[in-house]
C-alpha positions as CSV (number, residue, x, y, z in Angstrom):
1,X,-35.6,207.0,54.9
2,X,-38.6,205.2,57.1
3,X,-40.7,207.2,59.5
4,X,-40.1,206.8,62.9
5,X,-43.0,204.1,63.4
6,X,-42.0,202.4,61.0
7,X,-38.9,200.1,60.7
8,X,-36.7,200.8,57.8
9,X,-35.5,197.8,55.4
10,X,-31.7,197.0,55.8
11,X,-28.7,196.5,53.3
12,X,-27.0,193.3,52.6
13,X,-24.2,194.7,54.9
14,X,-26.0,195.8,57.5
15,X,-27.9,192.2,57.7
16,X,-24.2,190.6,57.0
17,X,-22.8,193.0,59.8
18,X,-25.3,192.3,62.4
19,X,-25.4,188.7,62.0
20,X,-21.3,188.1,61.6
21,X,-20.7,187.4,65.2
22,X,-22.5,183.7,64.8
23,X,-19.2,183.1,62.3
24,X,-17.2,183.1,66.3
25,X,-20.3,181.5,68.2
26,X,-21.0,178.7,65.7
27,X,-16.6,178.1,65.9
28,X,-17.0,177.4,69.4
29,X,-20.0,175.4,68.8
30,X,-18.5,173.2,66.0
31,X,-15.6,172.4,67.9
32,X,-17.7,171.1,70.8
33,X,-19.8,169.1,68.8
34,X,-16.9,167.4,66.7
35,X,-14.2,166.7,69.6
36,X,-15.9,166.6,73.0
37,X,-16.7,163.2,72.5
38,X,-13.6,162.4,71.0
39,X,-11.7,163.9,74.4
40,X,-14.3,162.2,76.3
41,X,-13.1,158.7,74.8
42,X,-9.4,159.6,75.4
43,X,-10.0,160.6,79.0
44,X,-11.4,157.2,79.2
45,X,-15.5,157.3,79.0
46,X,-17.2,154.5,77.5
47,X,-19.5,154.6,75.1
48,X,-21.9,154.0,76.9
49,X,-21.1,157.0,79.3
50,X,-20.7,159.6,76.3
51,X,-24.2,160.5,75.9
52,X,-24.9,161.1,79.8
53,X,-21.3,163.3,79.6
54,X,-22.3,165.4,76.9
55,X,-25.8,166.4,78.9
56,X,-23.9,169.7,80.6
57,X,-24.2,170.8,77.5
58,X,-28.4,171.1,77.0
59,X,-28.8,171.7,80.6
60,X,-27.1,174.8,80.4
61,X,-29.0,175.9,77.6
62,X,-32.3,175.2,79.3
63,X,-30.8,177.2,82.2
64,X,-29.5,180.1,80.9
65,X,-31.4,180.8,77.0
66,X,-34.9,182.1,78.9
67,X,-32.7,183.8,82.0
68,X,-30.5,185.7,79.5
69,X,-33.5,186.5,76.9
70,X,-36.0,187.2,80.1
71,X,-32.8,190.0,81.1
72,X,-32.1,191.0,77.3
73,X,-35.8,192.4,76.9
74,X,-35.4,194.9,80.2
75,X,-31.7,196.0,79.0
76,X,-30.7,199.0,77.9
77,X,-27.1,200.6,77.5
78,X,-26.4,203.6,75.6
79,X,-23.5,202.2,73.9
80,X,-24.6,199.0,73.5
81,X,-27.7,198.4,73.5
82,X,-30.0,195.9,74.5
83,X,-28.8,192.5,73.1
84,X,-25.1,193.7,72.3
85,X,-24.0,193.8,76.1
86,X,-24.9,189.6,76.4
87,X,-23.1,189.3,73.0
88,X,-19.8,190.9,74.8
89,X,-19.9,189.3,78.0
90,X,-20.7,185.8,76.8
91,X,-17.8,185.7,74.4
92,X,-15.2,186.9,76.7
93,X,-16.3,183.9,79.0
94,X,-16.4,181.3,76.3
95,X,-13.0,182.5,74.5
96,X,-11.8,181.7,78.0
97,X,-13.5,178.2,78.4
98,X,-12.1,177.2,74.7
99,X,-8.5,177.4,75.9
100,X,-9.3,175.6,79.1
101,X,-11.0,172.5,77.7
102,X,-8.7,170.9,75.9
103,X,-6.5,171.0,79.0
104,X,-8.4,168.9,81.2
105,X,-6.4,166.6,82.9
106,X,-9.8,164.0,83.8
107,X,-12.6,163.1,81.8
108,X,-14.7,164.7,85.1
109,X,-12.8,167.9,84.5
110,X,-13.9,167.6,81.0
111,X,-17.0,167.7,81.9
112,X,-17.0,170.0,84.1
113,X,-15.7,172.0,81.2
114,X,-18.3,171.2,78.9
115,X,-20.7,172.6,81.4
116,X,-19.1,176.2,82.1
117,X,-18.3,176.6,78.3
118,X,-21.7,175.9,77.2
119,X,-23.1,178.5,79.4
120,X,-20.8,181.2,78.0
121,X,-21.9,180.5,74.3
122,X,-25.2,180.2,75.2
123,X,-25.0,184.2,77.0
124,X,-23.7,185.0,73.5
125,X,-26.6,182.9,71.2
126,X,-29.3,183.6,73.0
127,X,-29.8,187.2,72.0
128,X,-28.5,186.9,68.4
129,X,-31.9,185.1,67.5
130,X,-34.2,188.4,69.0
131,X,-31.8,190.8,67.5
132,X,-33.3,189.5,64.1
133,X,-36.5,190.0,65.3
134,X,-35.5,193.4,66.9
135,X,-33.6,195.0,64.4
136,X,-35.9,193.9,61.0
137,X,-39.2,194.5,59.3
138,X,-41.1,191.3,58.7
139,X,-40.5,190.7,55.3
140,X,-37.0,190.7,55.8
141,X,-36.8,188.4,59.1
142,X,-36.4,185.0,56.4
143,X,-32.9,186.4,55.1
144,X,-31.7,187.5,58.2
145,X,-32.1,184.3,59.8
146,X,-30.7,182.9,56.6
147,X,-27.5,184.8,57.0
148,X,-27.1,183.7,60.3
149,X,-27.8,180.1,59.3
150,X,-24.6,181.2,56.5
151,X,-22.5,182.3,59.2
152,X,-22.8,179.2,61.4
153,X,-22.6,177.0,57.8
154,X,-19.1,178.9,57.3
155,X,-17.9,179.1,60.8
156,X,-18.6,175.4,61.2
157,X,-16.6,174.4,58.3
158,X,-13.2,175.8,59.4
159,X,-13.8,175.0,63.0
160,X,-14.7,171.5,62.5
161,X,-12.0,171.0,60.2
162,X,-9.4,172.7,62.3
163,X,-8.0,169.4,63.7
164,X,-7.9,167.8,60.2
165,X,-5.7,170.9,59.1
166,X,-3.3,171.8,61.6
167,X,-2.1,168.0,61.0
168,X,-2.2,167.3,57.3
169,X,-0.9,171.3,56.7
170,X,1.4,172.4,59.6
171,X,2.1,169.2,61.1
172,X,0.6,169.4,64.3
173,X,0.7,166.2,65.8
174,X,-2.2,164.5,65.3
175,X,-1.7,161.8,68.2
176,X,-1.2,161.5,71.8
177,X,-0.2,159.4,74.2
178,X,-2.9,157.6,76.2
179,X,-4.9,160.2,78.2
180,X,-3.7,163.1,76.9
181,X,-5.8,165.5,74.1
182,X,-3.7,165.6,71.0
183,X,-1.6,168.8,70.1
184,X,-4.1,169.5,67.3
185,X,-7.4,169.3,69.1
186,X,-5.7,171.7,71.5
187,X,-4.3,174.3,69.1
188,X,-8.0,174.2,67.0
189,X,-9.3,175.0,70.9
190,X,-6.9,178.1,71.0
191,X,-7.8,179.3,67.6
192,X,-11.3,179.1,68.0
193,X,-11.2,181.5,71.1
194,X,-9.1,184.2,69.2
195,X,-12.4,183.6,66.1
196,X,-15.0,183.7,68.3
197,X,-14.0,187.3,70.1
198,X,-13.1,188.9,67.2
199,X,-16.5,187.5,65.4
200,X,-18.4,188.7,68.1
201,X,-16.9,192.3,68.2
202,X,-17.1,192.8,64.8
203,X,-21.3,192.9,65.6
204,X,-21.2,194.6,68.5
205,X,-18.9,197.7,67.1
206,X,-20.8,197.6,63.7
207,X,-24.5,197.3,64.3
208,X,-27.0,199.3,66.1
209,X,-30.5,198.8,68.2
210,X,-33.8,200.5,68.6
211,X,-34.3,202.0,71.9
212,X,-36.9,201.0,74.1
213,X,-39.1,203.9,73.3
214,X,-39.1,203.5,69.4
215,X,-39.8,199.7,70.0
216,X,-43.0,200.7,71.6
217,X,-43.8,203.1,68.7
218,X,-43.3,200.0,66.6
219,X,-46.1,197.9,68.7
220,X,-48.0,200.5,68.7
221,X,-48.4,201.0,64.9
222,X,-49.1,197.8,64.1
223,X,-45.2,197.7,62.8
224,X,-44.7,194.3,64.6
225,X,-47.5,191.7,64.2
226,X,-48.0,191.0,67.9
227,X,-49.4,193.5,70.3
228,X,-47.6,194.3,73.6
229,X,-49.8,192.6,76.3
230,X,-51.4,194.2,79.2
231,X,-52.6,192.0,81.8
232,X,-55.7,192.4,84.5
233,X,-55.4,191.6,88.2
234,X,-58.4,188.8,87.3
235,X,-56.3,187.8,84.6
236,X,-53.4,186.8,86.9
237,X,-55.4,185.4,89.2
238,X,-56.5,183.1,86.5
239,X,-52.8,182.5,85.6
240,X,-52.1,181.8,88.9
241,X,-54.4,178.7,89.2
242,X,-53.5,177.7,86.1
243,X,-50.2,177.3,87.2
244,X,-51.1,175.3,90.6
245,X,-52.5,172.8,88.4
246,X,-50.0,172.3,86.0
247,X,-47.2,172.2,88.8
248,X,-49.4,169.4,90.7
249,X,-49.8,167.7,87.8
250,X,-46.0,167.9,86.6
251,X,-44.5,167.1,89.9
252,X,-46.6,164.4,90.6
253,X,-45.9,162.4,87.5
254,X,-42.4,163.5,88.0
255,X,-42.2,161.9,91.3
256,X,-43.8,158.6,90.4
257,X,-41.3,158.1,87.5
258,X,-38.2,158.7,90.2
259,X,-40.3,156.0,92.4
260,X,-41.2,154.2,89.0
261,X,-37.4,154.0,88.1
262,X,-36.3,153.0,91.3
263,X,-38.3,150.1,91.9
264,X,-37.3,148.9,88.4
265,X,-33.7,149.1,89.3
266,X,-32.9,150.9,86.0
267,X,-30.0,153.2,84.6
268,X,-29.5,156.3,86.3
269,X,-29.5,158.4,83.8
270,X,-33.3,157.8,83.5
271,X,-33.8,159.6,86.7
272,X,-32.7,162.9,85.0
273,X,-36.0,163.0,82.9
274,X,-37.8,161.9,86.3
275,X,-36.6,164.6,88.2
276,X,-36.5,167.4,85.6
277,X,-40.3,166.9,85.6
278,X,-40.3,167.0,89.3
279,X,-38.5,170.0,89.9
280,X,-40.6,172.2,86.8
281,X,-43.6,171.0,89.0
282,X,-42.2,172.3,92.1
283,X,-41.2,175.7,90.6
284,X,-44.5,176.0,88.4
285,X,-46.1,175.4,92.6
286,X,-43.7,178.3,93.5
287,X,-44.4,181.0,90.9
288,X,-48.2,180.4,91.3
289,X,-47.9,181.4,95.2
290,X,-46.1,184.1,94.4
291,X,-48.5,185.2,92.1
292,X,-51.2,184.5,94.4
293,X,-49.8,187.4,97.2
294,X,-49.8,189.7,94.0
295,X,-46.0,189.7,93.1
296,X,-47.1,189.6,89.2
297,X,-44.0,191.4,88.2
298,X,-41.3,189.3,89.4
299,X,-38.8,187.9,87.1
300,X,-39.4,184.6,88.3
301,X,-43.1,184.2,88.5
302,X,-42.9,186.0,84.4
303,X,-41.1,183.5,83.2
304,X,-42.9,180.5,84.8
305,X,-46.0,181.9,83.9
306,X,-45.1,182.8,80.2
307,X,-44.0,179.0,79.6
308,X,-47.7,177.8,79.7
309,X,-48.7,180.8,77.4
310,X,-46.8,180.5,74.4
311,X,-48.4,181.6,70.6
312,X,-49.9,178.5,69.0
313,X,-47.4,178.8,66.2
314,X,-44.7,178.3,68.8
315,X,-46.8,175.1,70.1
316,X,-46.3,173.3,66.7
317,X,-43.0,174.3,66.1
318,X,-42.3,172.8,69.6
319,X,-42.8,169.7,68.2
320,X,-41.3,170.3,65.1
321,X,-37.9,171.1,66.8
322,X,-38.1,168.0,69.9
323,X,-38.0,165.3,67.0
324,X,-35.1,167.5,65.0
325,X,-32.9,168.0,67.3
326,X,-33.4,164.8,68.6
327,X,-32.1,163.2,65.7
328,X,-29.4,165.9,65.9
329,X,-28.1,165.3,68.9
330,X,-27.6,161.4,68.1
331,X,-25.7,162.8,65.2
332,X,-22.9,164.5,67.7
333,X,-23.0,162.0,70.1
334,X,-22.6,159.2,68.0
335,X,-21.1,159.6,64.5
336,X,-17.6,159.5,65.3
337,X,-17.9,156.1,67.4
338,X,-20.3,154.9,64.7
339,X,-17.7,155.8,61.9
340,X,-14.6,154.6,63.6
341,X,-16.3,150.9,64.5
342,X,-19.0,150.4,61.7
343,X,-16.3,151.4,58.6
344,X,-12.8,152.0,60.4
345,X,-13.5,148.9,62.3
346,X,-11.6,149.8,66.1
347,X,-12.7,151.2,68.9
348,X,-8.7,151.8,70.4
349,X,-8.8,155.7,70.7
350,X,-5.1,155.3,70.7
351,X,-4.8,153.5,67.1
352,X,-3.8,155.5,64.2
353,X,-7.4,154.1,62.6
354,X,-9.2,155.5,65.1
355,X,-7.3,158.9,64.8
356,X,-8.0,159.0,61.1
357,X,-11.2,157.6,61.4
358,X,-12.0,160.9,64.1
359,X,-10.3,163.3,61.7
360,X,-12.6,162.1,58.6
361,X,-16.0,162.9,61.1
362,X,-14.9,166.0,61.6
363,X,-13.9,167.0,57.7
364,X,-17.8,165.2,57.3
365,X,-19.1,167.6,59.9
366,X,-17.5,170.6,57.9
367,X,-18.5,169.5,54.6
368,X,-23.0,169.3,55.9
369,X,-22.0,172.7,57.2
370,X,-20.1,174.0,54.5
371,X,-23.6,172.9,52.2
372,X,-25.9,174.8,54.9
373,X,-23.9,177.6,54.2
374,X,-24.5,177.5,50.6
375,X,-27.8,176.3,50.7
376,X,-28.9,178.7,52.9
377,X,-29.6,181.6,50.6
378,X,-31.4,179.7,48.2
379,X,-34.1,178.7,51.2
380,X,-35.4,182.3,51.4
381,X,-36.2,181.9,47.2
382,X,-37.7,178.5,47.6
383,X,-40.0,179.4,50.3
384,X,-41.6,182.6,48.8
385,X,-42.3,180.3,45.5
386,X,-43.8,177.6,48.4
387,X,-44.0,177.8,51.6
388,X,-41.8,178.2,54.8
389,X,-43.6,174.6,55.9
390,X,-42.8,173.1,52.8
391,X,-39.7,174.2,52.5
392,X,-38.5,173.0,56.0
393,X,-40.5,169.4,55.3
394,X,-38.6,168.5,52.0
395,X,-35.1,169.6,54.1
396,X,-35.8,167.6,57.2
397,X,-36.8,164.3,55.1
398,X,-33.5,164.7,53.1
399,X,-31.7,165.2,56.1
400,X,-33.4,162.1,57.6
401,X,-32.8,159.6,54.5
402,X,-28.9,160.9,55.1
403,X,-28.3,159.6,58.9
404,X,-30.5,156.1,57.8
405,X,-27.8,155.7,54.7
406,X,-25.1,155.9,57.1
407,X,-25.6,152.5,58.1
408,X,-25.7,150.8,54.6
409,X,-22.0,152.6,53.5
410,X,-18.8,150.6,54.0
411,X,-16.5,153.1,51.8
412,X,-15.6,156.2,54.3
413,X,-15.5,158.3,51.1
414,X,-19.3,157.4,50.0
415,X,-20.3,159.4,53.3
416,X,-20.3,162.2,51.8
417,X,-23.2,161.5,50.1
418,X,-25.3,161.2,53.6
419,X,-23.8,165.4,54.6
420,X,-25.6,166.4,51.7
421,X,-29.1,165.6,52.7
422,X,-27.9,166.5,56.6
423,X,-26.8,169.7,55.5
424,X,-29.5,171.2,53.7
425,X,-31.7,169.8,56.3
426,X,-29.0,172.2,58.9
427,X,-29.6,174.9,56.7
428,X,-33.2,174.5,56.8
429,X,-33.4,174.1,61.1
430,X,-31.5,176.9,61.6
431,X,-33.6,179.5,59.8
432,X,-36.7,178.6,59.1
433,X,-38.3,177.9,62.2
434,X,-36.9,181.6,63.6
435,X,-39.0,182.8,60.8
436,X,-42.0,181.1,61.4
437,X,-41.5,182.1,64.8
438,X,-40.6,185.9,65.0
439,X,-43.7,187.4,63.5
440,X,-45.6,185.2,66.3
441,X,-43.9,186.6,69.3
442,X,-45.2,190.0,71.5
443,X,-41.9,192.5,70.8
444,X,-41.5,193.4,74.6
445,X,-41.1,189.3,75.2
446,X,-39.1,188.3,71.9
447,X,-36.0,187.5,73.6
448,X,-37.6,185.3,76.6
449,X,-40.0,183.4,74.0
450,X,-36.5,182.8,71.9
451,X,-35.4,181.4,75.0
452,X,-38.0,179.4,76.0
453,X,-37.8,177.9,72.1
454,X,-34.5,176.6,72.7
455,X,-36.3,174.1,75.5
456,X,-37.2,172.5,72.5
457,X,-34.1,172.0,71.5
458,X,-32.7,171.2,74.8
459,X,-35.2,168.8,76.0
460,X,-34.7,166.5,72.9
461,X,-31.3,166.8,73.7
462,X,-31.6,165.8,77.5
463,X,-33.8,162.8,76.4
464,X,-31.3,161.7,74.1
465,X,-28.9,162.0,76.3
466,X,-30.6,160.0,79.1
467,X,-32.1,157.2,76.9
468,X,-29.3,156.7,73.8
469,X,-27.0,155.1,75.9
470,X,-29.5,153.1,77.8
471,X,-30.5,151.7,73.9
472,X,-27.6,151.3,72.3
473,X,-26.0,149.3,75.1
474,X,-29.1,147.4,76.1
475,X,-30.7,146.3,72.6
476,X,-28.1,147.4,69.7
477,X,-24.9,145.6,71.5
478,X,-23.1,148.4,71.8
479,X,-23.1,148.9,68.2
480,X,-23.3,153.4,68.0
481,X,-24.5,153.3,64.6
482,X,-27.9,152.0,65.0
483,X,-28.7,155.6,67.0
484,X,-28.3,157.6,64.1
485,X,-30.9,155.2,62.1
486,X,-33.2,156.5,65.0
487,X,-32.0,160.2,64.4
488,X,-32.7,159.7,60.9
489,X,-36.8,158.5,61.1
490,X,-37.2,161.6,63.9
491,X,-36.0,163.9,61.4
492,X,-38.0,162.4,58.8
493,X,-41.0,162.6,61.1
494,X,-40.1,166.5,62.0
495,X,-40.5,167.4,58.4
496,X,-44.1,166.1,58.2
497,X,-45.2,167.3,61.2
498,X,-43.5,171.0,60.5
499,X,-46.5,171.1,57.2
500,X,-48.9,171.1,60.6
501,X,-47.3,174.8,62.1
502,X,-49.6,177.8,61.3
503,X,-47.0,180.4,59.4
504,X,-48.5,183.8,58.8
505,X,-46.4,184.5,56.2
């Protein structure tokens, strides 16, 4: 058994145990990803509208992820814990939101929806990545992110092919009539509420957490990499300028692009990106005043002023992540209106074509997860004989050349082919960048920098959300799968740039 300064190395069962509940998070993840556009489209959105629909969804996140983690460092219950308390909440909430979505009666209630469920798994998520970092020495950090990356391989596979089952097994109808959500969409909902609570419960009764005090012993024994930071009164006053400038700077740019946009007369959903900018500049202005009368410690002012000092490693992963999850997202929006017209040929969301056509996408989506899931505990064994960089670069370029094939396959059964790259490059994104990450991040400030991560993959999903549309309707004719071509060179561009991220490993 370890010292008390030092933390001890965990079981296979104690990693498996602490990271089962993303088997219930990643269920209610999968089945957003593979049927919110699909009950978008039967509510009666366009294709054209689907993208700016699904953008509840990332806004959340960038909402709530550095809230939550900010919270999550300064918690502590004697029961449970610091992280487990978010795990509980959050899943009650979303368990909840799963068995009212499929129920909306409007596509604006559907999005509405999307919105409120979103937040709830994020309250869950957010946490899940720090308790890694919490609960493990370094040299285990790359298989507990691994497992995790298993868990949401697994969970994603049944979830996404929930629809696909209840039909072809148990005879759940499989169509509706116009503007209603078919019986199976709905039952897969309800199921994935009972999965995700029990998932999540599972981790909260069966793990445990450092207390404050022995997290502090760990800092200050060198036991975690990064040192706890201590901060002088010249050194906020420094920050505090800092931030002045960067908020003039933001908000200005961010106002001409609103002015920019209107004079141009342009989609609205351009404006988001406009204003997003805008409104970082105006609270970036805020925080720095409130620095300036020497409120330092105020939950606000720390997390404005902690976004412009993030680790170096977490700079270059930045990047890494935007063109990912960029070519991510155009994967969810668009695969199942890119499969249904470029090889089912219809567009008639009440055609039994379309139906199948739906159905296959989300067996497709199960199938990349159900490789993640495999693949992911081989990734751990390839990057000790490499890299972590390398590793993450040869998954993101197969995942890349997968999305481009899409386009040049006529026979629905030849995409499977294309999951196989995508998932190993799934496997790939959701572990290894954790691990590059963790050993860069001051313990007292591991769950807001997790937080402030996701950004990076919520902005690429905001821009995607605000410009896809705009581009597919104004210079691809509409045609859905010409995004996922442009998903496929960002991935393929992410894995170069990840060789660039300095990795102490």
């Amino acid at each position: 058994m370890a010292n008390s300064t030092t933390k001890p190395h965990l079981t296979f069962w104690q990693i498996w145990n602490m990271s089962f509940g993303f088997l219930g998070i990643q269920f209610g993840f999968a089945l957003q990803n593979a049927n919110t556009s699909r009950i978008f489209e039967t509510l009666g959105a366009d294709v054209e509208q689907i993208p700016i629909l699904w953008i509840a969804a990332p806004l959340t996140g960038l909402l709530v992820q550095p809230v939550v983690g900010y919270f999550s460092d300064r918690t502590w219950h004697p029961k449970l814990g610091r992280r487990r308390p978010y795990f509980l909440v959050g899943a009650i909430l979303a368990s909840i939101s799963l068995c009212l979505m499929p129920n909306s009666p409007t596509l604006w209630v559907a999005a509405g929806m999307l919105w409120i469920m979103d937040a709830s798994i994020n309250i869950s998520m957010e946490p899940f990545r720090a308790f890694v970092g919490d609960n493990l020495p370094a040299e285990q950090r790359t298989m507990g992110f691994a497992m995790q990356s298993f868990f949401i391989g697994t969970g994603a596979v049944i979830a996404s092919m929930l629809p696909w089952m209840l039909n072809n097994w148990f005879g759940v109808a499989n169509t509706a009539a116009e503007g209603n959500i078919a019986d199976a969409v709905k039952w897969s909902y309800y199921l994935g509420a009972i999965v995700f609570l029990l998932a999540v419960l599972w981790t909260v009764l069966r793990s445990h957490e450092y207390p404050p005090e022995q997290l502090q012993q760990f800092a200050d024994t060198g036991e975690d990499e990064v040192p706890i930071e201590e901060l002088t009164k010249a050194q906020y006053t420094a920050r505090s300028k800092g931030l002045r400038q960067a908020g003039a700077v933001a908000g200005g740019i961010g106002l001409l692009g609103i002015l920019a946009l209107a004079q141009a007369e342009l989609d609205k959903e351009l404006y988001i990106l406009a204003g997003m900018l805008f409104i970082v500049g105006v609270l970036w202005v805020s925080a720095s005043a409130l620095m300036k009368n020497g409120r330092y410690k105020n939950g606000f002012v720390t997390i404005m002023s902690d976004l412009l000092r993030m680790p170096k490693t977490m700079q270059q992963l930045a990047i890494v992540q935007f063109f990912s999850w960029f070519a991510l997202f155009s994967m969810w929006i668009y695969t199942t209106s890119a499969v249904t017209k470029h090889i089912y040929g219809t567009t008639d969301t009440t055609s039994l074509a379309y139906n199948e056509g739906a159905d296959w996408v989300g067996l497709l989506f199960a199938i990349y997860n159900g490789i993640a899931a495999v693949v992911a505990f081989g990734l751990p064994y390839l990057a000790k004989r490499t890299s972590r960089r390398f590793t993450h670069m040869v998954c993101l370029v197969l995942g890349g050349l997968g999305l481009i094939a899409i386009y040049f396959i006529g026979d629905p059964n030849l995409l499977l082919l294309p999951m196989l790259g995508i998932g190993i490059a799934w496997a790939s994104i959701l572990s290894m960048p954790y691990a590059m990450l963790a050993g860069a991040l001051p313990p007292d400030k591991m769950g807001y920098y997790m937080g402030v991560f996701n950004f990076f993959i919520v902005i690429p999903q905001i821009v995607a959300a605000t410009i896809l549309g705009f581009i597919v309707g104004q210079f691809f004719g509409g045609e859905a799968v010409f995004a996922l071509i442009v998903g496929g060179g960002c991935m393929i561009l992410a894995g170069l740039l990840s060789l660039r991220v300095d990795d102490d490993e």
